[in-house]
C-alpha positions as MATLAB code, in Angstrom:
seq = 'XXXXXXXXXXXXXXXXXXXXXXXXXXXXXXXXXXXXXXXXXXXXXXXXXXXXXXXXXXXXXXXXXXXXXXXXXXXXXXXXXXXXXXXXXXXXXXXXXXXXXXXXXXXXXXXXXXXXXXXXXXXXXXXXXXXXXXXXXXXXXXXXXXXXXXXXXXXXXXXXXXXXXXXXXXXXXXXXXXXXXXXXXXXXXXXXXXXXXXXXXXXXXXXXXXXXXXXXXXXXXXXXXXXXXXXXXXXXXXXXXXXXXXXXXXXXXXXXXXXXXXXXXXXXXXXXXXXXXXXXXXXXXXXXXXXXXXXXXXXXXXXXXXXXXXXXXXXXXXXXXXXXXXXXXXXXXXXXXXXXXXXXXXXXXXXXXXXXXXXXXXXXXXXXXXXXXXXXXXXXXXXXXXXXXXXXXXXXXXXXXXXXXXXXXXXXXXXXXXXXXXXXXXXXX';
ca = [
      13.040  -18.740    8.508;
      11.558  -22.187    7.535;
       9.617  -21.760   10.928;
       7.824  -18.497   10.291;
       4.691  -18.450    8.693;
       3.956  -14.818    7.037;
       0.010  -13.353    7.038;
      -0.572  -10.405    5.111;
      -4.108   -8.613    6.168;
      -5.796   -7.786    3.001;
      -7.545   -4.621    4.626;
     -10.744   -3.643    5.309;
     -13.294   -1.287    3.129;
     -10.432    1.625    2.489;
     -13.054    4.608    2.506;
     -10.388    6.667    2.875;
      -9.074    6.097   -0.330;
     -12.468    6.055   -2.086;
     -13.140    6.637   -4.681;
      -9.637    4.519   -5.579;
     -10.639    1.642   -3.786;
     -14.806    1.800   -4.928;
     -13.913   -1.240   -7.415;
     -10.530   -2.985   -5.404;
      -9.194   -3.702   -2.214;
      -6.434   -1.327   -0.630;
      -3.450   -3.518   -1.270;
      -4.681   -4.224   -4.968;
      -3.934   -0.121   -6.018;
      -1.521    0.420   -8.560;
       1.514    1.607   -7.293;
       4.405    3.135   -9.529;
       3.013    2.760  -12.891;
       3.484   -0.989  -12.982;
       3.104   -2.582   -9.239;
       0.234   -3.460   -6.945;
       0.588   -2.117   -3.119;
       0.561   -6.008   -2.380;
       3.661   -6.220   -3.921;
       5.844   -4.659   -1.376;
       4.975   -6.987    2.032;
       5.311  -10.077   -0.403;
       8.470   -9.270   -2.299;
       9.622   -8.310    1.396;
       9.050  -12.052    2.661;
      10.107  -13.453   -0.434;
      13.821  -11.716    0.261;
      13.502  -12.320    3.662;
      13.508  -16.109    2.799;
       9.757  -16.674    4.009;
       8.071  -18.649    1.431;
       4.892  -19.943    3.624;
       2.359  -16.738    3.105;
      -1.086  -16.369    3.481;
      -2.745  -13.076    1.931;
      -6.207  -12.249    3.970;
      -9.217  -11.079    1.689;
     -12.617   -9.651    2.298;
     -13.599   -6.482    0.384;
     -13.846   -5.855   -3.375;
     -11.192   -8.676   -3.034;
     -11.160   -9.881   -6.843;
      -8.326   -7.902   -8.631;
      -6.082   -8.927   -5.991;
      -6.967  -12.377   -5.635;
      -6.225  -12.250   -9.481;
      -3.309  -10.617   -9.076;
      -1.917  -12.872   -6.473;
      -3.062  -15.815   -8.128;
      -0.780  -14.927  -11.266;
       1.854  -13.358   -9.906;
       3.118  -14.981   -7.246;
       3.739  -19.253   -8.843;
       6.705  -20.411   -6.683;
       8.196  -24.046   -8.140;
       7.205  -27.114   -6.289;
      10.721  -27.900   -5.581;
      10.731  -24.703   -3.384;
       8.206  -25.861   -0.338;
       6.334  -22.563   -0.624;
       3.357  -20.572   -1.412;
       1.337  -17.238   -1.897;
      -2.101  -18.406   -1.157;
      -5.264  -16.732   -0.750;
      -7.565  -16.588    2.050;
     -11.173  -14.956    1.785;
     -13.167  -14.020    4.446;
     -16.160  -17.058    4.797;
     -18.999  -18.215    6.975;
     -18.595  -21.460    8.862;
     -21.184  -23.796   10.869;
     -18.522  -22.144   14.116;
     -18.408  -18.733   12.985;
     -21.318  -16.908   10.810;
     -19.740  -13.738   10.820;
     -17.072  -12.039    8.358;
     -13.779  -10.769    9.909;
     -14.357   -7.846   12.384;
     -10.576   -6.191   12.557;
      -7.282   -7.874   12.010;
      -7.095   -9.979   15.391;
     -10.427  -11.517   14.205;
      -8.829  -12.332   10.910;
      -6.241  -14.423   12.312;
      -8.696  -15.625   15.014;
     -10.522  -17.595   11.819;
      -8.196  -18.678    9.803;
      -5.991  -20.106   12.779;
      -7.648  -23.798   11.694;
      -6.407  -23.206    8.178;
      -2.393  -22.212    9.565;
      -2.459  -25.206   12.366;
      -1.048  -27.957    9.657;
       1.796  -25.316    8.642;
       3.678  -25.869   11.988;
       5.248  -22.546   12.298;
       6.837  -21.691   15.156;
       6.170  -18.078   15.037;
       3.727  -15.760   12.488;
       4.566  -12.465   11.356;
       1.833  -10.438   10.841;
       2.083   -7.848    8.214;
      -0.200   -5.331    6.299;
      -0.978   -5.249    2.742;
      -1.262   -1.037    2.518;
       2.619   -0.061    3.296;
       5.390    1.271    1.188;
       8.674   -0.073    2.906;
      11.327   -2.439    2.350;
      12.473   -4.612    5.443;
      14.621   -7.735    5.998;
      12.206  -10.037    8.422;
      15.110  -12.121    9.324;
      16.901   -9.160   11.094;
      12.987   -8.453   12.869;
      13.118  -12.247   13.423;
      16.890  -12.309   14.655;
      15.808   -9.632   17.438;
      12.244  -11.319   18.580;
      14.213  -14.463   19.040;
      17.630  -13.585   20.715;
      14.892  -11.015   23.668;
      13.324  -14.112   24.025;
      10.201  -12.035   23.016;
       6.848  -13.782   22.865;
       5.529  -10.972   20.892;
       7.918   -8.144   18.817;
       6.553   -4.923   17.078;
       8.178   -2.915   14.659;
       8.090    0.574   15.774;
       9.275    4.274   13.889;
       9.485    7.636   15.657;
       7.029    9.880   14.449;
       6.504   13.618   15.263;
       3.401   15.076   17.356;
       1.424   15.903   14.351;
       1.178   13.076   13.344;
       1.507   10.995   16.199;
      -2.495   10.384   17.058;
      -3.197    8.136   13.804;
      -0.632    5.434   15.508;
      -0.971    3.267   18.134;
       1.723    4.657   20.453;
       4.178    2.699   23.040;
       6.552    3.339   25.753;
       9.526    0.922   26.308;
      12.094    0.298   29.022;
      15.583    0.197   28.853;
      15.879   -2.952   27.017;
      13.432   -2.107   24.610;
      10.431   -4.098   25.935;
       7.218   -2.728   25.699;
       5.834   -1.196   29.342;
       2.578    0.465   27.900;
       0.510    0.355   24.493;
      -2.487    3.255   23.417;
      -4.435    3.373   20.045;
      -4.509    6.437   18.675;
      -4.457    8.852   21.739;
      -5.549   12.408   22.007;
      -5.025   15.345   24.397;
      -3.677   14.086   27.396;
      -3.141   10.890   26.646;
      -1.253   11.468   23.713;
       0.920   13.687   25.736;
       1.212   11.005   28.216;
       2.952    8.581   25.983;
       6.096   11.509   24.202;
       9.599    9.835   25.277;
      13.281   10.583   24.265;
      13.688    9.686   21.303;
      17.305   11.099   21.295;
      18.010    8.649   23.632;
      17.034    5.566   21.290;
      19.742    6.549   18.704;
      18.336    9.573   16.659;
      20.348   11.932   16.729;
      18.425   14.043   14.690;
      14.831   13.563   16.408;
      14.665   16.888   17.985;
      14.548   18.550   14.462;
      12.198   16.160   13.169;
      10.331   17.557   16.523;
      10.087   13.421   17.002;
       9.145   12.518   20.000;
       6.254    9.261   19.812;
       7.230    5.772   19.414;
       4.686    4.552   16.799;
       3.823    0.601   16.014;
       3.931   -0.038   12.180;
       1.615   -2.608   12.396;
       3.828   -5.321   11.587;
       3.797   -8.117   14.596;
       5.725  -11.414   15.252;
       3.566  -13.587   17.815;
       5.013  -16.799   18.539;
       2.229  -19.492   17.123;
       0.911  -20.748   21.031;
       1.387  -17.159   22.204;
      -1.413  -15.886   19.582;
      -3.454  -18.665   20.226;
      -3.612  -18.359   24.004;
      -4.361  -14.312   23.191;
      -7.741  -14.997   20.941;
      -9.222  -17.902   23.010;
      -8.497  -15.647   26.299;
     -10.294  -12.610   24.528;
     -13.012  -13.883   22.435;
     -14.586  -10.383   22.424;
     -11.524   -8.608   21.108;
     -11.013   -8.066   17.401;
      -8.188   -5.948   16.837;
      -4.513   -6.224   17.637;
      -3.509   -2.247   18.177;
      -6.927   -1.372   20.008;
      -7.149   -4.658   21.823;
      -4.885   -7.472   21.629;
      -1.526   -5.823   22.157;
      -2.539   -3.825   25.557;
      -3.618   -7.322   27.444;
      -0.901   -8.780   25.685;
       1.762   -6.738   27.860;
      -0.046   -7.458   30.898;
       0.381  -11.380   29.923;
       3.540  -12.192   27.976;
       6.696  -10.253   27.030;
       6.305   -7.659   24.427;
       9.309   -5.999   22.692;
      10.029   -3.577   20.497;
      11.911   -3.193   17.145;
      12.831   -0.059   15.879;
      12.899    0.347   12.083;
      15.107    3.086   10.723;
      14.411    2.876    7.192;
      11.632    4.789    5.186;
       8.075    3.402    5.892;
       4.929    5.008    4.600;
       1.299    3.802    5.443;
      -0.779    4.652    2.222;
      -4.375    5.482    4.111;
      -5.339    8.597    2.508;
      -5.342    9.675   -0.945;
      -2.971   12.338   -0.306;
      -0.295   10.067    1.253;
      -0.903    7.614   -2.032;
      -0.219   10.464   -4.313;
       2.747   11.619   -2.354;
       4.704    8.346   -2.203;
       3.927    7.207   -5.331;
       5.517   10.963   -7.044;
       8.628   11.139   -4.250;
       9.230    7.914   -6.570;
      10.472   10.389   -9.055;
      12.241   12.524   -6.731;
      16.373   13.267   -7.862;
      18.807   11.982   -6.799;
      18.043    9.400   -4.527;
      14.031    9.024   -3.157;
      13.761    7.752   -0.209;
      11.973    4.334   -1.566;
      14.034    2.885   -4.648;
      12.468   -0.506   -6.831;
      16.554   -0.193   -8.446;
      17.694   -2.459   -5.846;
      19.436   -5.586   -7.109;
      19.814   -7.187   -3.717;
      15.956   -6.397   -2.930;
      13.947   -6.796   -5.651;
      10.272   -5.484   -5.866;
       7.762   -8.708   -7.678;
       5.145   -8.079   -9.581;
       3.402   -9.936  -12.275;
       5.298  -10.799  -15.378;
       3.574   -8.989  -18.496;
       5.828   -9.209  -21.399;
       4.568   -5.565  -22.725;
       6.738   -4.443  -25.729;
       9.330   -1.151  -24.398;
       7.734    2.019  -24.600;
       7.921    3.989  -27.690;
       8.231    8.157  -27.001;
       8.563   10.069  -30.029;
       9.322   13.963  -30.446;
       8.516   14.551  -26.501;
       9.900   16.050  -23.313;
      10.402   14.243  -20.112;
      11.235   15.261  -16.617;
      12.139   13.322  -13.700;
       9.195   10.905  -14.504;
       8.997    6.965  -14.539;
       7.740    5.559  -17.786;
       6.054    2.318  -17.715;
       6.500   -0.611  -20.150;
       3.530   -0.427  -23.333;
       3.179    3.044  -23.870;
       3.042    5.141  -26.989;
       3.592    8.886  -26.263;
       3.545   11.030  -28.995;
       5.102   14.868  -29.314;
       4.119   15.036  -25.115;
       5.258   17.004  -22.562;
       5.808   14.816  -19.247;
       7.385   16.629  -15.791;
       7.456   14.850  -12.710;
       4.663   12.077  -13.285;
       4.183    8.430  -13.330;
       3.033    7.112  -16.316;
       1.549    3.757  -16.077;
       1.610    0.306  -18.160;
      -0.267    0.935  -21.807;
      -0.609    4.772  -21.726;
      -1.437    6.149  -24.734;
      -0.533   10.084  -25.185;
      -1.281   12.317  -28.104;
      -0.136   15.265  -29.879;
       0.617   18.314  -27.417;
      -0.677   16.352  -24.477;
       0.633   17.882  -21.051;
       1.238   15.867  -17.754;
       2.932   17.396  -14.830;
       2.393   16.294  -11.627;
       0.163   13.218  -12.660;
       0.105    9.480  -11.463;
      -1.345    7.883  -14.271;
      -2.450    4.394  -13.902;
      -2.449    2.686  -17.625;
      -4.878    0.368  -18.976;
      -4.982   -2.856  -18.778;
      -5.830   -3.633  -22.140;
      -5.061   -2.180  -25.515;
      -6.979   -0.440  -28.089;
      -6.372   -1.490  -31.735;
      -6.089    1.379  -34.439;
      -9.464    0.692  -35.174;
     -11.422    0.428  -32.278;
      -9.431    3.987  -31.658;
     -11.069    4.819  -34.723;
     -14.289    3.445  -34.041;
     -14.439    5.175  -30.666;
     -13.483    8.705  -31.833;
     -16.097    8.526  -34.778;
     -18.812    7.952  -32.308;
     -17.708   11.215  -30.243;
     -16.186    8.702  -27.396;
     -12.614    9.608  -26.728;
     -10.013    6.296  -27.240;
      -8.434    5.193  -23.879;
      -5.540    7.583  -22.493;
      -4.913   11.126  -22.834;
      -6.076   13.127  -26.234;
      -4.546   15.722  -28.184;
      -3.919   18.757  -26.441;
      -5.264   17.526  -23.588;
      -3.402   19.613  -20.012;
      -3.420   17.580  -16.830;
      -1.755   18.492  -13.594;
      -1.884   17.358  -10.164;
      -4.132   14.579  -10.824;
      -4.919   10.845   -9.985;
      -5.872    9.158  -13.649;
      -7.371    5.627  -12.677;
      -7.132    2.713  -14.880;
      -8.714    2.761  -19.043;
      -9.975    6.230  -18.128;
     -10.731    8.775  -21.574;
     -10.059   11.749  -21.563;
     -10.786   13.561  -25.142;
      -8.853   16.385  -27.279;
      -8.408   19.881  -25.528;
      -9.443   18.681  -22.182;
      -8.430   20.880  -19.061;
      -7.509   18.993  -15.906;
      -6.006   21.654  -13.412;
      -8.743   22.347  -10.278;
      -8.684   26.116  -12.084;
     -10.990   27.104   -8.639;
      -8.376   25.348   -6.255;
     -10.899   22.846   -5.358;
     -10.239   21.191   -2.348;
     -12.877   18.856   -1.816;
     -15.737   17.640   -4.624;
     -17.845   14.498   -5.462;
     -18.433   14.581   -8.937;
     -18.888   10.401   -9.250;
     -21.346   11.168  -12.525;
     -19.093   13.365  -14.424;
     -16.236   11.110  -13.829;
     -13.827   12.637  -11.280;
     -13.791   13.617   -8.029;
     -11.112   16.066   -5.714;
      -9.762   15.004   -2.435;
      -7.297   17.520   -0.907;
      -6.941   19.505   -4.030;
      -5.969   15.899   -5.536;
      -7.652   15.496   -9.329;
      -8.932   11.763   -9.083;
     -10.362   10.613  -12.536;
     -12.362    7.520  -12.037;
     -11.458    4.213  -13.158;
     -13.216    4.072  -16.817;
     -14.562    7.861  -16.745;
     -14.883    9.626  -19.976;
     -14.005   13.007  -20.306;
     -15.410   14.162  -23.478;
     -13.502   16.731  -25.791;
     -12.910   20.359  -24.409;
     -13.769   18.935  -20.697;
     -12.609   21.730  -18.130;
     -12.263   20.849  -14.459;
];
């Protein structure tokens, strides 16, 4: 694993998770109270034994350079890094990256002095745990000059994937980018066949690319000076890749979730909480999940009821009622406060007693949840303040609303409080 060199594509604008991503980049969203989505593809290296890792940047880029920066300090006596690279303009290339082949494209003068055999090209928006070296161990012994991890998915949703067909010894014969109608029903195969045994009730029947590549280093290079013009690997590189070099498949049997919507962010981050065993654990001894080191005192719960929630470290919750939420870093809950069904975010800073005090005098609710404040299925961004007797509960079954000014907005019957709203006292949404 000395030989692999890891990039992680930072992601591009994330509209889809808007209005979550309107002040960071995908892979900077909080993720189980305490994590960032980054997280997860660089704790996976890190236990993979890849410690050369670049992290690509463009858009609203500065939490997660910050995070990155802080987080991830590895000791000079172990020949590795976590390093950023932003997007920039050069006398040879004016533009800013154009898809995730043109990311690697130009930053391939930046990688040359690494001398890595191969690179393994991740992304920085997936809940999954996988050991590389077992990815690595198959590219290598196929004598592969490019390998993609691949999942079965079923028809439904089988046209937001770049779909494949292999051969019998798993190399990759044909490659299509989110097909429809005929095409998509051009590229179903037997999934049975590949080991499932339980496909047909999944109704699985696509072989789906995950996104996650190993080129070997000349491979890649040959690929973006052949095809100047092409600037993404699923849509573009991969199909005249086939035609070129041989392309094999992987096929990951573990849980994998790409977090592109708001609904699939809210889903994996509450089957987090799910009894007794969710199908994504961070209680894993043998593969930890990294994240930034805050030394926040335990959390302090008095007189309150909790259901199959997570509880982050910092928080004071007071005489609460908590069922199957998150509750993130610093939360602050009051008197008769009501969560169900709510990823909460935190705060990244705390509030003294008075500056509480100040706040409340003024009519401006403190940061975190007030007294007798009821929130359910709902998104509560970071420092967000919500006041006493405020109703969060989409009463009108909502599913759809842009409400940026009043601080909140719905997205498939999702809540989403903004990041820093203010919900003043007796609020009802």
């Amino acid at each position: 694993m000395q030989d692999v060199l890891a990039i992680i594509l930072g992601g591009g604008r994330g509209e889809r998770l808007y209005p979550l991503t309107k002040l960071r980049a995908k892979p900077a969203l909080p993720l189980a109270g305490k994590y960032r989505l980054i997280d997860i593809p660089v704790s996976n290296c890190i236990n993979s034994d890849i410690r050369k890792i670049f992290v690509l940047t463009q858009f609203n880029s500065a939490s997660l350079n910050r995070h990155v920066s802080t987080t991830y300090c590895f000791s000079p006596f172990m020949k590795g890094f976590v390093e950023i690279l932003a997007a920039q303009q050069t006398t040879v290339s004016p533009d800013w990256f154009q898809g995730t082949a043109d990311a690697v494209r130009k930053i391939l003068w930046v990688i040359e002095p690494q001398n890595a055999n191969d690179l393994l090209i991740l992304a920085g928006d997936h809940l999954y745990k996988m050991d590389y070296r077992l990815f690595m161990k198959s590219h290598r012994e196929t004598n592969a000059d490019v390998s993609i991890a691949v999942i079965p998915v079923a028809e439904a949703h089988a046209s937001s994937f770049g779909l494949m067909k292999i051969d019998g010894d798993g190399r990759v014969v044909e490659f299509k980018e989110k097909p429809t109608g005929v095409a998509l029903e051009n590229m179903k195969v037997n999934t049975t066949s590949l080991g499932f045994v339980d496909a047909s009730a999944w109704g699985t029947s696509y072989l789906a690319s995950m996104g996650i590549y190993i080129f070997r280093r000349e491979v890649i290079a040959k690929l973006l000076e052949k095809y100047p013009q092409h600037t993404d690997f699923g849509k573009h590189l991969i199909p005249e890749a086939i035609n070129d070099f041989k392309v094999q498949s992987y096929i990951f049997r573990g849980y994998w979730e790409d977090i592109g919507t708001i609904e699939s962010f809210y889903r994996a981050n509450l089957a987090l909480v799910k009894q007794p065993n969710p199908d994504f654990s961070f209680f894993d001894e043998q593969f930890p999940i990294y994240t930034r080191p805050r030394f926040l005192p335990p959390s302090k719960i008095l007189n309150s009821k909790i259901e199959q929630s997570m509880i982050s470290e910092g928080c004071i919750i007071r005489n609460a009622k908590i069922v199957n939420s998150i509750i993130g870093i610093r939360t602050r809950m009051e008197e008769n406060s009501h969560a169900e069904n709510v990823l909460m975010m935190g705060a990244d800073y705390y509030q003294s007693d008075s500056e509480r005090a100040t706040d409340l005098n003024n009519g401006i609710p403190a940061i975190g949840i007030g007294e007798n404040s009821v929130i359910r299925k709902a998104i509560i961004d970071k420092n967000a303040r919500i006041g006493r007797n405020v109703k969060i509960t989409n009463s009108k079954n909502r599913q759809q609303a842009d409400c940026e000014k009043d601080g909140y907005c719905i997205r498939n019957g999702i809540m989403i409080i903004i990041k820093g709203a203010i919900l003043h006292d007796n609020t009802v949404i």
